[in-house]
MIVO-793052 format. One record per residue (C-alpha): residue in one letter; x, y negated, z. Coordinates in steps of 0.25 Angstrom, whole numbers, plus 5000, padded with zeros to 4 digits. Layout:
N
AXYZ;...
***
This chain:
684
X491647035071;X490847145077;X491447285071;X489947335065;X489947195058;X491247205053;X490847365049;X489647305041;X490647205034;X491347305027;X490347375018;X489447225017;X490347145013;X491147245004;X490447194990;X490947054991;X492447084993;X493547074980;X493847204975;X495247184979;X494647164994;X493847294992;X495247364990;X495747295002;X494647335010;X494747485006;X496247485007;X496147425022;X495147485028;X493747435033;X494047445048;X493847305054;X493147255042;X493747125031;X494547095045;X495947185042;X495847185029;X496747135021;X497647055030;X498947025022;X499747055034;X498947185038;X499447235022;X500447315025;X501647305013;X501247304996;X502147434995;X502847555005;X504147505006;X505347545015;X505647505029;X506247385025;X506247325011;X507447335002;X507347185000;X507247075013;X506546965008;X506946835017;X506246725012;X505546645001;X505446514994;X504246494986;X503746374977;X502246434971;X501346334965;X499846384965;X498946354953;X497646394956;X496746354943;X497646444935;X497946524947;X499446514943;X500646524953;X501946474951;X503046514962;X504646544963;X505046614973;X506146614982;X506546744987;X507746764999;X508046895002;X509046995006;X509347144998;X510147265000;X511447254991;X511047394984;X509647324979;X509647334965;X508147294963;X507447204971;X505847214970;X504847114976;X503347124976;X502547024967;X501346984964;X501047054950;X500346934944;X501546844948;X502646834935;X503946814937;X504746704929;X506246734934;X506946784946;X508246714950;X509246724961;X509846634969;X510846594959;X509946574947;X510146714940;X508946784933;X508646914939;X507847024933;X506447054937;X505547184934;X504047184937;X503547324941;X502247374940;X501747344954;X501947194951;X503447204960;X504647134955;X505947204955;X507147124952;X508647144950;X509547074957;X510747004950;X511847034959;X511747144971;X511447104984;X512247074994;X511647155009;X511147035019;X511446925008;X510046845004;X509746824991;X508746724984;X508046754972;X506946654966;X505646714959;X504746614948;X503546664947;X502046634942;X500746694938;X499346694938;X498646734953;X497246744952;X497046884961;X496346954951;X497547014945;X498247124950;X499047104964;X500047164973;X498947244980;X497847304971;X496547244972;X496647144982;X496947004979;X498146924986;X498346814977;X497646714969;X497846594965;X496546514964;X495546414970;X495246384980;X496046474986;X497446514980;X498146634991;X499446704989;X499346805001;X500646865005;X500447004998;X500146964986;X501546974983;X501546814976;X503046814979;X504246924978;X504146994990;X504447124997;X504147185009;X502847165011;X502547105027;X503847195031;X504747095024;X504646955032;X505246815023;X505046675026;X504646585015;X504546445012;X503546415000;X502946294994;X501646314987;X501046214975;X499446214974;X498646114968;X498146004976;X497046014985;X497546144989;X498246185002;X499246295003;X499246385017;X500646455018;X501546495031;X502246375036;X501846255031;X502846135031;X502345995027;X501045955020;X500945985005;X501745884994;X501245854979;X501645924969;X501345924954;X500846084950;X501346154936;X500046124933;X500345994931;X499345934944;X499445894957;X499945994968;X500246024981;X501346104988;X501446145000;X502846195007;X502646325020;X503946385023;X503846485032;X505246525040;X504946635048;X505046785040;X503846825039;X502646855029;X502246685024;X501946745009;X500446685009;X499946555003;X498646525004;X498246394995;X496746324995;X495646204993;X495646225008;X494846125018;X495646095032;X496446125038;X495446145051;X496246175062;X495846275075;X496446285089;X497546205091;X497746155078;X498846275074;X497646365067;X497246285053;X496046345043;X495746305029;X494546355021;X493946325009;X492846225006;X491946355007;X492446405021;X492646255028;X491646255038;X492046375044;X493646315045;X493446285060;X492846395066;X493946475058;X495046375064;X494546405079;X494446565077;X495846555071;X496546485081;X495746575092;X496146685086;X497746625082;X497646585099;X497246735104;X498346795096;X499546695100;X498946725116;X499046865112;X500346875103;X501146765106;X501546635097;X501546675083;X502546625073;X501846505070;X500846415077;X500146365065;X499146455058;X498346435044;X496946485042;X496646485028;X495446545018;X495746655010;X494746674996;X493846784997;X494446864987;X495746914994;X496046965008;X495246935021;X496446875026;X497946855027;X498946795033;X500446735032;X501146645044;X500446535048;X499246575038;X497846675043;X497046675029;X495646745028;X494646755019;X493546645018;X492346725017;X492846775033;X493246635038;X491646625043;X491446765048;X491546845060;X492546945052;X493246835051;X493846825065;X494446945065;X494946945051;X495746805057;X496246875069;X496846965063;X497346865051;X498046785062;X498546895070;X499546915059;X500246785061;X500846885073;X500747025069;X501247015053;X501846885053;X502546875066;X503047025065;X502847115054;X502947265053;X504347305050;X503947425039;X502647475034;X502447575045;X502447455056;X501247395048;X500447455060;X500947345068;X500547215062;X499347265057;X498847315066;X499047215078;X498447115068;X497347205067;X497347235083;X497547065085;X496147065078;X495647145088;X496247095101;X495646955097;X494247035096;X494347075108;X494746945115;X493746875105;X492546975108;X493047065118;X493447225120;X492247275117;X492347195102;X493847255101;X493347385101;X492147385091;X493447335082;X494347445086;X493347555083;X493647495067;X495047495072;X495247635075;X494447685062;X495347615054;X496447675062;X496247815060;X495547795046;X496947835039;X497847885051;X498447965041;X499847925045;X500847875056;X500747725056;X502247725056;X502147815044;X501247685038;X502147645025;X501947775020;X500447735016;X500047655004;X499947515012;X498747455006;X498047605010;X496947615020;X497847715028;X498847605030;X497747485032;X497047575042;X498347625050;X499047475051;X498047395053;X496947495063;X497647585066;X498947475069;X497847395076;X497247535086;X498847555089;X498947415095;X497647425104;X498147585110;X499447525112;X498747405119;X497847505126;X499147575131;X499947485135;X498947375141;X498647245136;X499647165143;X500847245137;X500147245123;X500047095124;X501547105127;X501947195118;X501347125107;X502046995110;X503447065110;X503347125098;X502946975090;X503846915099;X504947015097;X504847045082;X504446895077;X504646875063;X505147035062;X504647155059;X504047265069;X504047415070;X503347505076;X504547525088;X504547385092;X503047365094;X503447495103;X504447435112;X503847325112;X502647405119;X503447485126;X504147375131;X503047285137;X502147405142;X503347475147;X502847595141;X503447725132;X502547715122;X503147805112;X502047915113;X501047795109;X501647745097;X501947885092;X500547925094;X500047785085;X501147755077;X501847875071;X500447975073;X499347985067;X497748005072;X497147985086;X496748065098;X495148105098;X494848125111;X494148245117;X493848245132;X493448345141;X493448335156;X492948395170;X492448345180;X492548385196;X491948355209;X493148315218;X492848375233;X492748285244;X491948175238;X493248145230;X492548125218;X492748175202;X493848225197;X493848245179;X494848345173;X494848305159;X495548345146;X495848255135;X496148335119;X496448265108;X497048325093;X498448215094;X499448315099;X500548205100;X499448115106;X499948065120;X499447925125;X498647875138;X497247875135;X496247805146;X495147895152;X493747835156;X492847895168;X491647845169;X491147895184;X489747875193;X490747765199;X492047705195;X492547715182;X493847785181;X494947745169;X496147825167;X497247845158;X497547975153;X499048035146;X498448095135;X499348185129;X499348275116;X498048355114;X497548375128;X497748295139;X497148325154;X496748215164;X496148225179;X495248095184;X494748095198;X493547995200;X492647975210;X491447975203;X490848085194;X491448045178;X490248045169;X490947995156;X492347995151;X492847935140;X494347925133;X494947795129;X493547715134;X494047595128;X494647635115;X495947595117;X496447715108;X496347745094;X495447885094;X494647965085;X493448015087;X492148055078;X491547895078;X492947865075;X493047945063;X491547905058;X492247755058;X493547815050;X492747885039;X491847735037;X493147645037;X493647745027;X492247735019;X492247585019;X493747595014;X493247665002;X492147584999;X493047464999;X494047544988;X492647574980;X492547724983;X491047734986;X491247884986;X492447904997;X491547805005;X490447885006;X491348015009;X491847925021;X490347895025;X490048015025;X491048065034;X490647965044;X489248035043;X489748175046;X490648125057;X489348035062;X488048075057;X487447945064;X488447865059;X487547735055;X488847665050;X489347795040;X487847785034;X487747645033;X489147655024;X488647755015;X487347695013;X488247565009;X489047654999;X487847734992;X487147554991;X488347554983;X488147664974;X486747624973;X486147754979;X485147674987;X484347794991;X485647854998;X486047735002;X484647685010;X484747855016;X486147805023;X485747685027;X484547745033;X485347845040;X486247725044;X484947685051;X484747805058;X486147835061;X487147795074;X486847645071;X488147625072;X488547505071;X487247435073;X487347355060;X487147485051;X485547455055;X485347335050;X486047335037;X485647475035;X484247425035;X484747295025;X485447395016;X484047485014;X483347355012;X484247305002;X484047444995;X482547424994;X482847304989;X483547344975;X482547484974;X481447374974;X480847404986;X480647274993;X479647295005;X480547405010;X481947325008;X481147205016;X480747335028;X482447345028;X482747205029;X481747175042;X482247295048;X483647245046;X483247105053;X482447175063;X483947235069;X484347115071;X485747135068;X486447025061;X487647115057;X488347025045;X487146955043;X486347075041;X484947015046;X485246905036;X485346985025;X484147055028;X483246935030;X484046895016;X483447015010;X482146995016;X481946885007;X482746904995;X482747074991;X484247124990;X484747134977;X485847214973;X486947134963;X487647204952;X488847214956;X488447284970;
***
């Protein structure tokens, strides 16, 4: 989806999310729009927790029977794992609506639970462990699910038990678990539903067999058992229609009644997109892969082995197609390898992000990519507040952690490829799946790996993105000589930047009365000198020309101060937006995008008369991005509207048809409004 469309959908579409996906939204930053956020495998763990956890969970059994007319779930749980002998305690997350009925170990004695305030279990063990020796313990458990009761994660919703669509995601905590996407298990469940639903797991093993429910009707279970270790703690149950297939016949799509007629289309995007990634990454784990609709009352998306979910309202949209990419993208980078600690996060998020963007590019080409990564880098250096490796030390559901593992995770990947050339990055991203499969990765291996395909040192490079914090702003300034004897130009330059430790090549653009001269140049700490002999005179040059870096500069930071406003807006604090908005404005007095926003905010505080002055200055500002015209001109007429002034709201509404700029259906609307005044709803 073009970027200034995906800028609009952030504050249009705002009023019509769930309160929990507000949070979300505020919490994960507006950068790349409904696309990023939310993605089970880009949520980094439920808690801080040590570089490895205390407890090694192996594997589970589950038996869960799914109720959905009394939103009722029913399980036992079979949990194998592995404790150090000193562990006097053993705590597992759970889902706080969940009540346990007993816990049991593997030879039948009753242990002793405890139910802390954050809904976690901790349990005494009957007997101390024995180091290396795996134990099996067996949970019985039920309660009532409905998502509107209080869950792992405040405010957003990851389970509910209903119809037509009954979903257990993964962090939702449904079972005992620990570790959060650090600690990798196999499990084998079988899940009972009423019949005429159809349960989506990780690896499916035979058609489903009658059962009769506690209930006392008919069921269905289905049997998935999933052998590799890895994260398949997500089951998915729905009145689903399909399955469709796409490609090859491996990529499979169910949607709702609702959302049928655009199951084919989904299919065929899915298994181009499921193609480019095995092209570029290699086999995955698996060669079957599930699409399946996710309610639009949780998260745009997740996903589990074998399983892409997203939301049905996007399964039809452009933002759609990226929000998928980057669903399926996991199957590699989260479900093949996972990071080995908190402060590796940085690497499965953000490839999954960066995958997004490399199928942007194949899809739509360069100049697509980097519309996207001018989001990218906001994001980025929105709450560079610490070293990436230092990441654990945030709160993980923070903007600052959102911002640095996935944008800025996704802008480390895209320097390193600028670096080190696309064949070696190619390379180097097949070794480390290829060599870590089904384990977890750090920081160092993703560097040897590198190191080793590029045969390049590229210590300075990961110290500079990894363990620092920031980027370079450039300030150029240069000379230029006339060569004697018809020998041409030659530029003495002088590259300053404030990064004293900064050293990293840096390409150098000439742009003469002939040829075009490209260049890299070592730039190293805070001044770096370079000499360029060309034949013709230069008349422009420019640093980094095709943004392969991440760098800060005065439109960069007008970017950071929106992203951080439309955060705010999404947590409901109208006042710090506007603060954020304002910034923009002193940083870019023409900044058509910063006006729009707070013309947006003071709509909501129902101060119209501010509110059509910014959207006014919107109009005469930068007009950038182009869409800030017409839907400033919508907005205005939509303010005539509810003040009672009719002929000039319809003035508004032709103006806005007469750009004819059809950003999210703005032209649409407009024509809607020409015809039906806008009225504001109560609860707006």
């Amino acid at each position: 989806m073009h970027k200034t469309g995906m800028e609009f959908l952030n504050g249009q579409r705002m009023n019509r999310l769930t309160c929990g996906a507000r949070r979300l939204l505020g919490l994960l930053g507006m950068a790349g729009a409904t696309l990023l956020l939310a993605l089970p495998g880009s949520l980094p763990s439920l808690a801080q927790r040590p570089e490895r956890p205390a407890l090694d969970i192996t594997g589970y059994v589950i038996n869960a029977e799914l109720l959905p007319a009394t939103h009722h779930l029913r399980a036992t749980a079979v949990v194998s794992f592995t404790a150090p002998p000193n562990l006097q305690v053993v705590t597992f997350g759970f889902h706080p609506a969940l009540k346990l009925t007993k816990i049991t170990d593997e030879s039948g004695k009753l242990l002793d639970g405890e139910r802390m305030a954050d809904g976690s279990i901790r349990v005494t063990p009957a007997a101390p462990f024995t180091a290396g020796q795996e134990v099996h313990w067996t949970f019985t458990y039920e309660g009532v699910i409905t998502g509107s009761e209080d869950g792992p994660v405040e405010g957003l919703k990851l389970a509910a038990i209903q119809d037509p669509i009954t979903y257990l995601l993964y962090p939702a905590r449904w079972f005992p678990m620990t570790g959060y996407m650090t600690d990798r298990f196999t499990a084998e469940m079988h899940i009972s539903v009423p019949q005429g639903m159809r349960v989506i797991a990780s690896g499916a093993s035979g058609p489903a067999h009658p059962v009769s429910l506690s209930d006392g009707k008919p069921g269905d279970q289905y049997d998935f058992k999933w052998t590799r270790p890895g994260f398949p703690g997500t089951v998915i149950a729905g009145r689903f229609v399909g399955p469709v297939m796409g490609g090859a016949g491996n990529v499979t799509v169910y949607l709702t009644v609702s959302h049928q007629a655009s199951a084919n289309q989904l299919a065929q995007t899915a298994a181009k997109e499921y193609d480019y990634f095995t092209n570029e990454f290699g086999l995955p784990e698996t060669p079957r892969l599930t699409v399946v609709e996710l309610p639009n009352d949780t998260l745009p998306a997740a996903w589990a082995p074998e399983v892409a979910a997203i939301m049905g309202a996007h399964v039809a949209d452009k933002s759609g197609i990226r929000l998928l990419a980057n669903t399926i993208a996991h199957q590699w980078w989260g479900s093949e390898i996972s990071p080995r600690t908190l402060n590796d996060a940085w690497i499965t998020n953000g490839m999954s992000r960066y995958a997004e963007l490399l199928y942007v590019e194949n899809e739509y080409g360069a100049a697509a990519m980097r519309d996207a990564l001018t989001d990218v880098a906001a994001g980025a250096l929105a709450y560079d507040t610490i070293p990436l490796s230092s990441a654990s030390r945030l709160d993980a559901f923070s903007p600052a952690f959102q911002s640095m593992t996935l944008e800025k995770g996704a802008m480390v990947f895209h320097m390193l490829r600028g670096e080190i050339g696309d064949k070696a990055f190619r390379a180097t991203l097949q070794g480390v799946l290829s060599q870590y499969t089904d384990k977890p990765v750090r920081t160092e291996d993703v560097q040897k790996v590198a190191e080793q395909q590029s045969q390049q040192q590229l210590t300075a490079f990961f110290a500079q993105w990894i363990d620092g914090t920031g980027a370079p702003q450039f300030t150029n300034k240069y000379a230029v000589y006339r060569l004697g004897n018809n020998k041409g130009f030659r530029t003495i330059g002088d590259i300053t930047q404030d990064l004293d430790l900064f050293r990293m090549p840096v390409d150098l653009r000439i742009e003469t009365d002939g040829k075009t001269v490209n260049q890299k140049i070592d730039v190293v700490g805070t001044d770096s000198q370079y000499v360029v002999d060309t034949f013709g005179r230069p008349r422009h040059i420019s640093i980094d020309p095709d943004d392969w870096m991440l760098k800060n500069s005065p439109d960069l930071q007008v970017r950071v101060h929106i992203l951080k406003g439309q955060q705010l807006v999404a947590q409901g604090d109208l006042a710090g937006a506007l603060t954020e908005y304002q910034n923009a404005l002193k940083a870019n007095p023409q900044s058509s995008l910063a006006s729009y926003r707070i013309g947006e905010v003071l709509f909501t505080q129902r101060n119209y008369q501010a509110s059509v002055d910014a959207y006014r200055d919107a109009l005469r500002g930068d007009d950038n991005p182009p869409w800030t015209e017409v839907w400033s001109h919508i907005q205005i007429g939509k303010i005539f509207d509810i003040t009672g002034q009719r002929d000039r709201a319809v003035n508004e509404y032709r103006l806005a048809v007469q750009t004819n700029d059809n950003t999210q259906g703005a032209i649409n609307q407009a024509r809607e409004y020409l015809q039906h005044p806008y009225k504001r709803a109560d609860a707006d």
